[in-house]
C-alpha positions in Angstrom: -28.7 7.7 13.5 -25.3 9.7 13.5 -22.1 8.6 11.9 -19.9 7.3 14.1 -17.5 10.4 14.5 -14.1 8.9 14.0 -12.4 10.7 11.4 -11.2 14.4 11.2 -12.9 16.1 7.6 -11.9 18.6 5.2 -14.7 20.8 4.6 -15.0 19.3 1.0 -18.0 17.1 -0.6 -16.6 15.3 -3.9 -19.5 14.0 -6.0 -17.5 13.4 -9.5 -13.9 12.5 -10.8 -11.9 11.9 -13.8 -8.2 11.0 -14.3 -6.1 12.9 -11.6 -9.0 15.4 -10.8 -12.2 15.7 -8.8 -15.2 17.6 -8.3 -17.0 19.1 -5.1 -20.6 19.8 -4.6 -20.3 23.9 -5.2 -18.3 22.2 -9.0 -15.1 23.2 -7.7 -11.9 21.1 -9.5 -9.1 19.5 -7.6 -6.1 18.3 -8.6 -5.5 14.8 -6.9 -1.9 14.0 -5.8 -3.0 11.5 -3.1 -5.7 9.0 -4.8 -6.6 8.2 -1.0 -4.1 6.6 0.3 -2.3 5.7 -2.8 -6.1 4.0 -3.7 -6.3 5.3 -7.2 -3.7 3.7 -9.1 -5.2 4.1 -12.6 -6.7 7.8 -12.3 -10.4 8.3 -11.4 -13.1 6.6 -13.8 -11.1 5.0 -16.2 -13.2 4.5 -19.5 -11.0 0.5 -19.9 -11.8 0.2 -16.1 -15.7 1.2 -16.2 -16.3 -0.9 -19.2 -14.9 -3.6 -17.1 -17.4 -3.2 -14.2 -20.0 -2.3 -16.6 -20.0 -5.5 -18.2 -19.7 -7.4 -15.2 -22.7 -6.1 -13.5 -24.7 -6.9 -16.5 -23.4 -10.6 -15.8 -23.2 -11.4 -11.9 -22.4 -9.2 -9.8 -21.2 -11.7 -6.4 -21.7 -15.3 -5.1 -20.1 -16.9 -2.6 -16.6 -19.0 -2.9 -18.7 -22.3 -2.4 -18.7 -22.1 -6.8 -16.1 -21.6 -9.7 -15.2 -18.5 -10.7 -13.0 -18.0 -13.5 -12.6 -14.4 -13.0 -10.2 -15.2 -10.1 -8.1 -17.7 -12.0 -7.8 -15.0 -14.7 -6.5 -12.7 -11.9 -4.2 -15.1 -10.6 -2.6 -15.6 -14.2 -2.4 -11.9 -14.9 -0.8 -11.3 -11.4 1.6 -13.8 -11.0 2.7 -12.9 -14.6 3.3 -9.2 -14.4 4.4 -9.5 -11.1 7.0 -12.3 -11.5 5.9 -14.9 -9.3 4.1 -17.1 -11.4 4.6 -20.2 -9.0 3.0 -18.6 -6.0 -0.7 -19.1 -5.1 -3.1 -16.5 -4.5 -5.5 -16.2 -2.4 -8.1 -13.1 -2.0 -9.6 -11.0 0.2 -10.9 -7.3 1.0 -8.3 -5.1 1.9 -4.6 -4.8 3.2 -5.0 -5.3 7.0 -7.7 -8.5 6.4 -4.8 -9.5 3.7 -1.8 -8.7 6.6 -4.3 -11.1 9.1 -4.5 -14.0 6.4 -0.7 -13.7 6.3 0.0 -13.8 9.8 -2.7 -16.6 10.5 -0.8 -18.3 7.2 3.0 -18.3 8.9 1.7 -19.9 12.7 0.0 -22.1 10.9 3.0 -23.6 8.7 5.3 -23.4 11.1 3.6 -23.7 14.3 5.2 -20.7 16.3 3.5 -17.8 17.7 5.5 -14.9 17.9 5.8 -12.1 15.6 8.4 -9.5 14.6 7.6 -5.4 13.3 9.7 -2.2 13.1 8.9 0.9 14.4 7.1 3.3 12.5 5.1 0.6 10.5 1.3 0.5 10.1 -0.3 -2.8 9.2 -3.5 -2.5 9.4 -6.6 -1.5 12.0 -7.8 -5.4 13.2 -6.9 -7.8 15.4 -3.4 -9.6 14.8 -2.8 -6.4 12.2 -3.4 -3.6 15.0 -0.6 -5.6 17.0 2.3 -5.3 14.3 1.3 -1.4 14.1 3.2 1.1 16.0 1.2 3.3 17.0 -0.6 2.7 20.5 -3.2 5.0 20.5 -5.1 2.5 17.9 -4.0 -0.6 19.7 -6.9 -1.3 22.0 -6.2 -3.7 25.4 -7.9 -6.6 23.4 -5.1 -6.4 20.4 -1.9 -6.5 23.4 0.1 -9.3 23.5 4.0 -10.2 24.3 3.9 -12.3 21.4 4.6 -9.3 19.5 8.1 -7.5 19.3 9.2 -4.2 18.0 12.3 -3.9 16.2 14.1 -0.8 15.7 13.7 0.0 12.0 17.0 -0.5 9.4 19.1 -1.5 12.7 20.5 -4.6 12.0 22.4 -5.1 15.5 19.0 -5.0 17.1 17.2 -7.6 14.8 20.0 -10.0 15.6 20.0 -9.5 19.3 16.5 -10.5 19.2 16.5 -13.3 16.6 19.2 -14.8 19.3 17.2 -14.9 22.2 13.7 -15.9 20.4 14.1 -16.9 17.3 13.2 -20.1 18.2 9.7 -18.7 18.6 9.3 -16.4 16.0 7.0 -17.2 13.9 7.1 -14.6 11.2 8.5 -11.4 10.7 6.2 -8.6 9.1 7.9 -5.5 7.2 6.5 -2.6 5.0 8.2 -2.8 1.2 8.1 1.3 1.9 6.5 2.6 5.0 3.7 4.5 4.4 1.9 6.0 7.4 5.1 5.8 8.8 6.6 9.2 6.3 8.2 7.4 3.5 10.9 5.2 4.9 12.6 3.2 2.7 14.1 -0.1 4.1 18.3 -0.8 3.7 19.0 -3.1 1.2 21.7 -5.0 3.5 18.7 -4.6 6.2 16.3 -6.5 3.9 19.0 -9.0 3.3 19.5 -9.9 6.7 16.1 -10.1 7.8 15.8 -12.8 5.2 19.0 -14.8 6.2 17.6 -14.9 9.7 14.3 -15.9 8.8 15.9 -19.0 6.8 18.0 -19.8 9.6 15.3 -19.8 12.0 12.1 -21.4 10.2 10.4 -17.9 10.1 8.1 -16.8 7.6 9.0 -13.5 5.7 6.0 -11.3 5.3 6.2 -8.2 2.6 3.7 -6.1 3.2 3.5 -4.2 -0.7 -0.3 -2.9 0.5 0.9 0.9 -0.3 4.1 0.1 -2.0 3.2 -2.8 -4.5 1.0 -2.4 -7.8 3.8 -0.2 -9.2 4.0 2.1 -7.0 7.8 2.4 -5.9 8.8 2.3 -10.1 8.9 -2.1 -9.4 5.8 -4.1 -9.3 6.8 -4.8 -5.9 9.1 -2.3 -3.9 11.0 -4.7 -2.4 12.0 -6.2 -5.9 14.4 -3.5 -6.5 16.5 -5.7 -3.7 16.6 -8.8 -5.4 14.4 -10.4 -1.8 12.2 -13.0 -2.5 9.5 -12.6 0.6 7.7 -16.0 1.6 4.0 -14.3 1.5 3.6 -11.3 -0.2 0.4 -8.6 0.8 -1.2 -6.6 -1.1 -4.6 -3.9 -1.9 -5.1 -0.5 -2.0 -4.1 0.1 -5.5 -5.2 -3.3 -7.1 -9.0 -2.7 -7.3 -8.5 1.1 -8.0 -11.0 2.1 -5.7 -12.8 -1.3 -5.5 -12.3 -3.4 -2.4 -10.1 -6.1 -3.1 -6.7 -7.7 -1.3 -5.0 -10.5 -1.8 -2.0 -12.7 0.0 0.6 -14.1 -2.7 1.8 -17.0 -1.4 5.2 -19.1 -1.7 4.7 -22.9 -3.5 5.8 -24.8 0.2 3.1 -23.4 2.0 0.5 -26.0 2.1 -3.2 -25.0 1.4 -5.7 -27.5 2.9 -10.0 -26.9 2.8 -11.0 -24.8 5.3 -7.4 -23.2 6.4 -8.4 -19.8 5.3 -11.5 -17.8 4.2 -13.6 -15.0 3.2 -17.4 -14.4 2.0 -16.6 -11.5 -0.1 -13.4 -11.7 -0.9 -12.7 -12.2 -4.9 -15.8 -11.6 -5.6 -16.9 -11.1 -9.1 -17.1 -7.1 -9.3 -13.9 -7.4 -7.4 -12.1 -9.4 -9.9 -13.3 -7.5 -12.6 -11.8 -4.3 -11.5 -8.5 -5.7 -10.1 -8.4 -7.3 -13.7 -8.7 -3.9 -15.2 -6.2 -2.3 -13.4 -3.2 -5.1 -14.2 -4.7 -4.6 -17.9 -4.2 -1.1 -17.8 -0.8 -1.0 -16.2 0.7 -3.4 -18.6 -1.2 -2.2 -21.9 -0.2 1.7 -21.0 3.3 1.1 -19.7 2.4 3.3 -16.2 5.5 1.5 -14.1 7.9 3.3 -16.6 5.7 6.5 -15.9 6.3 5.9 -12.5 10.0 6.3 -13.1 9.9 9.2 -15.5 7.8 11.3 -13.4 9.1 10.2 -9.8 11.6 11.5 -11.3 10.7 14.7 -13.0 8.8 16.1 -9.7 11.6 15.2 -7.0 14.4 17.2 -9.6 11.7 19.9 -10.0 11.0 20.8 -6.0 14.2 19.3 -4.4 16.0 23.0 -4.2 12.6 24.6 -2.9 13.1 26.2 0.2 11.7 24.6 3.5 12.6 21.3 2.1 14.8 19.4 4.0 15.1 15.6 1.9 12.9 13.6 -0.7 11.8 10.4 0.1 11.2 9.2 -3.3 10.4 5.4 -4.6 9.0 6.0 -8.2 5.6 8.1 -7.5 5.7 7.1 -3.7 6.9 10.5 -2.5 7.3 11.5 1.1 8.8 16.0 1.0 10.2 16.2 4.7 10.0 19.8 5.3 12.3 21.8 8.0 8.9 22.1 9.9 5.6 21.0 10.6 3.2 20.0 7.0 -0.2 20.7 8.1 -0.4 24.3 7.1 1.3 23.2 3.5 -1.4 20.6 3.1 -4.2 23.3 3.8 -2.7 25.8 1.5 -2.5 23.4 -1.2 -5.8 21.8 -0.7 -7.6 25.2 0.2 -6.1 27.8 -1.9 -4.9 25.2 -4.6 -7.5 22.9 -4.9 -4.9 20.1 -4.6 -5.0 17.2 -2.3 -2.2 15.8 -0.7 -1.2 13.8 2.3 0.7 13.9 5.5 2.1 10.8 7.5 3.1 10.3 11.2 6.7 12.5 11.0 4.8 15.9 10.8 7.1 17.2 8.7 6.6 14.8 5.8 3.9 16.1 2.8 3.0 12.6 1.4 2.5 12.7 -2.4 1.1 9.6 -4.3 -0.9 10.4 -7.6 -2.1 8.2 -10.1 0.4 6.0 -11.5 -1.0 7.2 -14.9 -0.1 11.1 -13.9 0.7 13.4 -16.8 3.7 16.3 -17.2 1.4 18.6 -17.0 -0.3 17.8 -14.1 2.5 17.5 -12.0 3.4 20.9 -13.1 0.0 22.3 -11.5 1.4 20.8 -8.6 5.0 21.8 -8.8 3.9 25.1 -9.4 1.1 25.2 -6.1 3.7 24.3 -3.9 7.0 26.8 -4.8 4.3 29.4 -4.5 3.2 28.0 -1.2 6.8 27.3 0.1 8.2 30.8 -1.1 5.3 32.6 1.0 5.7 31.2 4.0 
């Protein structure tokens, strides 16, 4: 049996890591400044974070949510703490588009509508009801169509009233990126943000922040969008909050009522899974990473913002899209081939997507700062 052949490789084979670096087969090291897909929030292989796991395995390592399992309430108290929303409920799952489902399955069934609002340029997710918020239609099969779902023009706030106007009687939910990933960085207007909000409480819809790129500390705030003082009705999260262990989870706002059976999952919060999402809020409180987030956000956009070929940063704390005066493919393969430093890219071409581990060092970032001026200055 073949793999099925669905995503594009680099010619690279990583069998070991360690903080904000990797290793290939052939023992070549990389510098990682991308954590796959903002994945690796506390650096590779943390020694708090395998301890964690370690222990756990020597314990159990799963069974089903038919028992108790105090590792979840744990999670949920060390969540909702650090996080500010202590009087939201939690409930847990495997990743950001099962978590982005849960939410959207959440809103029609509290308020009993069916429509759903997205903006252009997001990405939600690859499955059913998630596919369908996603702009891109090259991933949404004919199965995953449906009028029920309506683009919105992103930050235009004349548009979103037109169409809260003529169906927000039906809409049951409204579903917006904290900081648009996939989509190159965009960052969402705060008076954008504030209406979206205003409408939604005018017309019984359900607010939907999807933090799955953007939360965990990412953006410099535990949640991106808490920068904007917005309280969201469900909040999504994942990729960061297991560290490279599959875990998501759907915060959820006090007047949503849970009932047995309404939602569900047979690994979801499983004990492994709690463990290492466990480790990670540890970690980021104990070590103070959201205030590195700030310092070094900072010290790499003032360090590469006069470069030449670049055009704008697009810069939340280490959530960093470079939009270049041309296309970033050939400045990824430079960095990755002849600098042994990963990177990203997003769906605006010219944006080199940057998200290291939220733990990243000066000197690190200097390897990279350095990689690309030389990269940039030869082309």
């Amino acid at each position: 049996m073949n793999l099925f052949n669905v995503y594009p490789l680099f010619s690279i084979n990583p069998v070991k890591a360690q903080g904000s670096f990797l290793w290939d087969d052939k023992g070549e090291k990389y510098l990682d400044f991308y954590g796959g897909h903002a994945v690796i929030s506390i650096g590779h292989n943390h020694p708090y974070y395998q301890n964690k796991l370690k222990d756990q395995l020597e314990k159990i390592s799963f069974y089903s949510n038919s028992v108790q399992n105090e590792l979840q309430t744990e999670l949920a108290e060390k969540l909702g703490k650090i996080s500010g929303y202590e009087d939201y409920n939690l409930f847990l799952c495997n990743s950001g588009a099962e978590a982005n489902e849960n939410a959207l399955k959440l809103a029609s069934f509290h308020n009993g509508k069916s429509k759903v609002l997205y903006f252009s340029g997001s990405f939600h997710g690859r499955t059913s009801a998630a596919v369908s918020v996603t702009d891109n239609p090259k991933i949404v099969a004919p199965v995953n169509f449906s009028e029920r779902f309506i683009k919105s023009e992103w930050n235009d706030i004349k548009q979103l009233e037109e169409i809260f106007e003529a169906q927000g009687n039906e809409i049951s939910s409204v579903i917006i990126e904290g900081i648009q990933g996939v989509g190159g960085i965009m960052i969402p207007k705060a008076e954008f943000l504030s209406k979206i909000k205003e409408l939604c409480e005018k017309y019984n819809s359900v607010l939907i922040l999807d933090e799955v790129q953007s939360g965990y500390g990412r953006s410099g705030y535990f949640f991106s969008h808490q920068e904007f003082g917005i309280e969201p009705d469900i909040i999504t999260t994942a990729k960061g909050m297991g560290n490279g262990f599959p875990i998501g989870g759907v915060l959820i706002h006090p007047k949503f009522q849970a009932t047995n059976g309404l939602l569900g999952t047979t690994f979801g919060g499983n004990h492994l899974a709690c463990a290492a999402a466990i480790a990670v809020l540890d970690v980021i409180k104990d070590e103070n990473l959201i205030k590195n987030v700030q310092e070094m956000g900072g010290y790499i956009e003032d360090e590469i913002k006069d470069f030449p070929h670049v055009k704008s940063i697009r810069r939340k704390g280490l959530m960093i899209g470079i939009e270049l005066d041309q296309d970033c493919s050939e400045v990824r393969k430079n960095l990755l081939y002849n600098h042994h430093i990963f990177t990203g890219n997003s769906n605006d071409k010219s944006v080199l997507r940057i998200l290291p581990a939220l733990n990243i060092r000066k000197e690190e970032t200097d390897l990279f700062i350095s990689a690309l001026k030389t990269v940039l200055e030869n082309m």
